[in-house]
N, C-alpha and C positions, 0 to 999 in steps of 0.2 A: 655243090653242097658244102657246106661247113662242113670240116670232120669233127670228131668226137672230140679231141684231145690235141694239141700240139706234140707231145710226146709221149710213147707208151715205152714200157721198163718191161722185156719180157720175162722173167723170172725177178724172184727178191731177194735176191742171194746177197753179199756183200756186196760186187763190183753197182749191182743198179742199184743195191740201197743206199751207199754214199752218194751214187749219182741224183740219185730224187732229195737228198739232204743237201746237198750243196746247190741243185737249182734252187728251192727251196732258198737257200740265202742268197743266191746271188741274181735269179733272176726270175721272181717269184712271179711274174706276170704268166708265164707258161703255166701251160694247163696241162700238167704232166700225171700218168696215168700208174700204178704197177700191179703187176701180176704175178701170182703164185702160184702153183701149184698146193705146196703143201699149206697144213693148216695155219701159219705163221709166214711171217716176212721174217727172214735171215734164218729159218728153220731152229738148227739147236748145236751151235756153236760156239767154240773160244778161239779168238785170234788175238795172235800177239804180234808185238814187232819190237826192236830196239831201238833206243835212244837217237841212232844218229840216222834212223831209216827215213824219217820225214822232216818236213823243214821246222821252223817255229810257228806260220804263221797255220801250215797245217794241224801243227798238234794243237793250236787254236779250239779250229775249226770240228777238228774230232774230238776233244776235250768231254763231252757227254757220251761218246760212247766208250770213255774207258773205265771198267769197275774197279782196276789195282793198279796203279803203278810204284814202282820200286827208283831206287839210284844204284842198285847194284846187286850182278849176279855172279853164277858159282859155276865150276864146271871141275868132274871131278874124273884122272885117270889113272890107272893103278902105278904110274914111275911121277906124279905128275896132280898136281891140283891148287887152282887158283881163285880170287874174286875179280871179278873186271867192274872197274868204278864205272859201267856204260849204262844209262839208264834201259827199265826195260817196260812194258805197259802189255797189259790183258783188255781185250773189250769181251764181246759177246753178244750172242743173237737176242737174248731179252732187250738189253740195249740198243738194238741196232732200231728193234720192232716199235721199240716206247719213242723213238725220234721221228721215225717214220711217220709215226700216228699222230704226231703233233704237228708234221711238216707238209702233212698233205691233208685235203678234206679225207672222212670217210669211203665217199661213193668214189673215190679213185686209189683205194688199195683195194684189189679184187686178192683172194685167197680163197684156196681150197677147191681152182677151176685150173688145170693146166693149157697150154698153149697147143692148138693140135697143126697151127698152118700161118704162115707169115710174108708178110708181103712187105717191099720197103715202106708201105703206107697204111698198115691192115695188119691185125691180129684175129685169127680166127680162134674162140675159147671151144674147148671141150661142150658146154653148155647149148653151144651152137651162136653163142653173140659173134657177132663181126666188130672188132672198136678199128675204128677210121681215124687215123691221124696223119700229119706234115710228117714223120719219121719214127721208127723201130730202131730199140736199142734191144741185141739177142743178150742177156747175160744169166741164161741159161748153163752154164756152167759146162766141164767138155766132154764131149762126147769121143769115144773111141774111134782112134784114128793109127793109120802106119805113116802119115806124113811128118810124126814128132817121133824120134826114137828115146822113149821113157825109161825109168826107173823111179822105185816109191819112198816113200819115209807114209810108214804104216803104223796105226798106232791105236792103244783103248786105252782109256783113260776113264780114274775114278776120281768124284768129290765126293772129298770122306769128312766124319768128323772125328776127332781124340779123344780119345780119356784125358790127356796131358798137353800142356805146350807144348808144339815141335822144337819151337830156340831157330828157330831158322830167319833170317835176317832180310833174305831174298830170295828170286828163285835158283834152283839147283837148276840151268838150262840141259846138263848133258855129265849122268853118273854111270860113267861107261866104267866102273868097277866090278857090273855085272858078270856073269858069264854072258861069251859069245854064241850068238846062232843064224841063223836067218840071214846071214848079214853081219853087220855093224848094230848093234842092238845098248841101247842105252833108256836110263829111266831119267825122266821131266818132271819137276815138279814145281807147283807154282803154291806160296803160302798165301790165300786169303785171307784169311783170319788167325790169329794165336793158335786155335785148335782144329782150323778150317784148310784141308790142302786138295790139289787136285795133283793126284799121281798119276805119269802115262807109261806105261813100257811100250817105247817105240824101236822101230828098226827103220834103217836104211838097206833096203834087200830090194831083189833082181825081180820078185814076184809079188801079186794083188793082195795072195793070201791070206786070211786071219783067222785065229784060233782063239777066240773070246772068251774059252774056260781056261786054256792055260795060261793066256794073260791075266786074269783076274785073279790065277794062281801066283804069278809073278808080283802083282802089287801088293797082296797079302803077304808074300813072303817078303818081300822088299818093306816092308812096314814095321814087320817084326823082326829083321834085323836094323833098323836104324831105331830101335826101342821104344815106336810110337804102336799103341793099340787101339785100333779104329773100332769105333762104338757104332756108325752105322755110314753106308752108304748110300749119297743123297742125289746123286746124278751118275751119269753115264753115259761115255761120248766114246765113237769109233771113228775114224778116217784114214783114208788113204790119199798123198797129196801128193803131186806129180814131183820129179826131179830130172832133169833135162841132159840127156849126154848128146843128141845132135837131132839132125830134122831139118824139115824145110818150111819153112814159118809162110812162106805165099802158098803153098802147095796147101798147107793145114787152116787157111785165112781161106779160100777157096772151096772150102767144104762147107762155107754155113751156105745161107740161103743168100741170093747173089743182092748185093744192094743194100743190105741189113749190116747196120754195125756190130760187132761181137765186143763185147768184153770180158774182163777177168780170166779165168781157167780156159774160156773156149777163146782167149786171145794168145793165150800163151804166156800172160802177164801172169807172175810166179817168179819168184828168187828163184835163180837153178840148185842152188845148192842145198836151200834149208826148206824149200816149198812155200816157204810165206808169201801170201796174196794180196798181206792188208795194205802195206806200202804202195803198190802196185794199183791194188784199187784206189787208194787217195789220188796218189798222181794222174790217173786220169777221170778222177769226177772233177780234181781241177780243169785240167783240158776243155771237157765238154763243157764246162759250164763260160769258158772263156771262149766262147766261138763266136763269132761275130754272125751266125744264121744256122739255122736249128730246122732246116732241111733234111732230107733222106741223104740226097747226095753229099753234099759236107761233112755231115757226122760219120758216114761212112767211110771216108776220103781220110780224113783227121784223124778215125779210130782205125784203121786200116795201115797208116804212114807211122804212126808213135807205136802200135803194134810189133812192125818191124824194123824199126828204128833198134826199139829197145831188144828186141830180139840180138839181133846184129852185135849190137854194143856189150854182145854178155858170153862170146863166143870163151873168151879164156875161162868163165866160170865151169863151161861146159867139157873141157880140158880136163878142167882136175874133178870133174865128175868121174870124164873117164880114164883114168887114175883110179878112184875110187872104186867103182863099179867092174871093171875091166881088165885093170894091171892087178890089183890088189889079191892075194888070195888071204885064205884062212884071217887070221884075227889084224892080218894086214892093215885092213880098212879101221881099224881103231887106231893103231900106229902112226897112218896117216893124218886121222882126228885129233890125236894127243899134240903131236908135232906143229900141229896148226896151232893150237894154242897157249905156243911158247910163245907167238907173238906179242908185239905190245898193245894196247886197250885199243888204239885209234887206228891202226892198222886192223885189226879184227872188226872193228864196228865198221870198217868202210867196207870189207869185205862183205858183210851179211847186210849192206843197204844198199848192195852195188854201186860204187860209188868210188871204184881204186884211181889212185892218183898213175901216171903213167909209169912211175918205180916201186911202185907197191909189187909189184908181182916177180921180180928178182928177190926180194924181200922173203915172198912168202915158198921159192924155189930151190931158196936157200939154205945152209946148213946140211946134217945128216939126211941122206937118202931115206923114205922110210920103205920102197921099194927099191929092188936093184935098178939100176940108170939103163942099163941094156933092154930089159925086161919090157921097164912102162916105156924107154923109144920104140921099142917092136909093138905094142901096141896101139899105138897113138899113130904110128904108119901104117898099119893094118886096119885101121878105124878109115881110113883117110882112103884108101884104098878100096874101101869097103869088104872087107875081108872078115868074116864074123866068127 
């Protein structure tokens, strides 16, 4: 029998919704399928990336799904504050939804039926439909696991609007002038508009947890000391985004359903440092879309090998997590974020696109200690050791 589809997208999250945009351009004959659960494709989201995180031909390609881009951002710490000339861009889940709906017919964005059973060849919906297809892409997003050892960058975030111009030029990626708690705790803000910003007090902390009245307090208070007076808020976004100190990436690839390719968050694919997904997802809708057969087994094979390729190749990121997370105590963990970015603009963007040259990292180990050197080696042997 014919099956349904040549390809099904089992959630609509970022990593499948680039991938059904990019087949979509590049090899439109597929009859490629997505599925959602919730009421929307890409739910209700903001992702960002910087400047040097994707190539030219892909910021091409994603050029529609960005709402802001800047040439330059700010990072502010209390011995310490700079602008980096690195470009920086916003997309978003409206955006993602309006490409989606132009790039596929109707009757193959299914939403608001979640996936209850998967097969390399076979989606079973909530609904009770069966869709029959050549290959399952899972990009369901990740599911709790002990095979990746985590840590979070947590975070609520408001779009507000002003009484006044902010004067802001760019965004403010990291105003660790706040007081410390939780963690490493820092306020984000990106200017949409003249009177238009999205403010987040996020943390880098060891746990899930959120307190969405006392944040809410924090950006109110954070607003009235940088002398803007918010007339109303017009959205409202909470997330917790993974940050990687170690794991076993076959071990955590092994937990989906056997034969189904994974991507995004349930790949692992994530900056370890800053949680950003959106680069991660670009890179590999290019992959899939560049396969010479669009099989179960290949897609899984291709999405399985670049998985842990990339994994592997980001080992020293995960170092100075654990530095971060581990060696670091009390307001430590800022000291080490300040320090970082004494660096220069193309050293730091290569950092946060993964992408270090092989002397970048004396580079960045360089200089004053911001923990004692005894302390974070006992650490990093005791990681190593398994020693918790």
């Amino acid at each position: 029998m014919t099956p349904d589809f040549d390809l099904v997208l089992a959630g609509g999250g970022l990593a499948n919704g680039l991938i059904a945009l990019r087949l979509a351009q590049l090899r439109p004959e597929l009859r490629v399928a997505i599925v959602e659960a919730g009421p929307a494709i890409g739910g209700d989201h903001t992702w960002s990336s910087f400047g040097l995180d994707i190539n030219e031909e892909q910021r091409r390609w994603t050029q529609p799904l960005f709402a802001h881009r800047w040439d330059c951002y700010s990072v502010r710490f209390p011995r310490h504050a700079r602008t980096l000339n690195v470009g920086y861009g916003s997309s978003n889940s409206d955006r993602l939804a309006a490409e989606v709906a132009k790039a596929l017919p109707p009757e193959r964005i299914i939403t608001g039926v979640p996936v209850v059973a998967m097969t390399p060849t076979s989606v079973t919906l909530a609904d009770q439909r069966v869709l029959t297809c050549n290959a399952v892409i899972d990009g369901r997003g990740q599911s709790k696991s002990t095979a990746l050892d985590l840590r979070w960058q947590k975070f609520l975030g408001q779009e507000v609007e002003l009484a006044e111009p902010h004067g802001l030029a760019g965004p403010i990626i990291m105003d660790a002038t706040v007081p410390q708690q939780d963690g490493y705790r820092f306020i984000y803000t990106l200017p949409f508009g003249p009177r238009h910003l999205l403010i987040e007090d996020t943390y880098f902390s060891d746990g899930r947890d959120l307190a969405p009245d006392l944040l809410r307090q924090h950006i109110a208070d954070y607003a009235v000391a940088q002398g803007w007076q918010i007339t109303a808020v017009t959205r409202e976004e909470a997330g917790i985004l993974p940050l990687a100190i170690g794991g076993d990436i076959e071990k955590f690839l092994d937990e989906g359903v056997p034969g189904v390719a994974r991507v995004g968050l349930g790949a692992g694919l994530f900056n370890p440092v800053t949680g950003y997904s959106f680069p991660d997802a670009v890179r590999m809708a290019d992959l899939i879309a560049a396969l010479p057969a669009f099989d179960a087994a290949t897609i899984h094979r291709a999405c399985r090998d670049h998985a842990v390729r990339v994994w592997n190749s980001r080992g020293m990121y995960r170092i100075l997590n654990r530095m971060l997370f581990l060696a670091a105590q009390d307001e430590e963990r800022r000291t080490i974020m300040e320090r970082f970015y004494e660096h220069p603009d193309d050293l730091v963007g290569r950092l946060y696109a993964a992408d270090n040259r092989w002397n970048d990292w004396p580079k960045v180990f360089s200089g004053r200690p911001p923990i004692p050197p005894l302390r974070a080696l006992g650490t990093l042997v005791k990681y190593e050791l398994g020693i918790r």
